[in-house]
Steps between C-alpha positions, in 0.01 A plus 500: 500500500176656368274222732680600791506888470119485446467323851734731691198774565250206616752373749572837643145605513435106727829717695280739533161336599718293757637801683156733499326135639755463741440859640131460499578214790475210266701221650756352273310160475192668400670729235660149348185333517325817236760458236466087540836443667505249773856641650496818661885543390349675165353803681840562694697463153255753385518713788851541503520499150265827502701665758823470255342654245294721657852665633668446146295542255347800407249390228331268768473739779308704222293129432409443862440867541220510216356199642437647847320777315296328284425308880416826667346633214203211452484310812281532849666734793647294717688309207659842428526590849718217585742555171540869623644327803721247303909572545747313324792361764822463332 
């Protein structure tokens, strides 16, 4: 139980990571391809998956939230110009 609460945060932060790629215009192969999966089936898991808990679950809104800010807080302009534009679609 303790191996697989440990790798709960580094499967919703690839959640994450797939969703923010997938807004940037990454295609879904591509986005599989980075993370060394051959099947872009992964990324739409993910995506989904993020969407779930994104609605559900408070504690990883607040996760993905401190992400984008850490984002617009160190990267170039148009990287945080495009995440000011980002929506999440139910």
């Amino acid at each position: 139980m303790l191996f697989r609460s440990g790798i709960r945060p580094l499967v919703e932060l690839r959640f994450i990571f797939f969703f923010i790629a997938r807004q940037m215009r990454y295609t879904l192969l591509e986005i599989g391809q980075y993370i060394g999966k051959r099947d872009h089936s992964t990324v739409i898991h993910g995506i989904t998956t993020f969407r779930s808990l994104y609605e559900t679950d408070h504690n990883f809104r607040q996760k993905y939230q401190a992400i984008v800010n850490i984002i617009k807080s160190n990267y170039e302009p148009s990287v945080v110009e495009h995440l000011n534009q980002m929506e999440i679609e139910s």
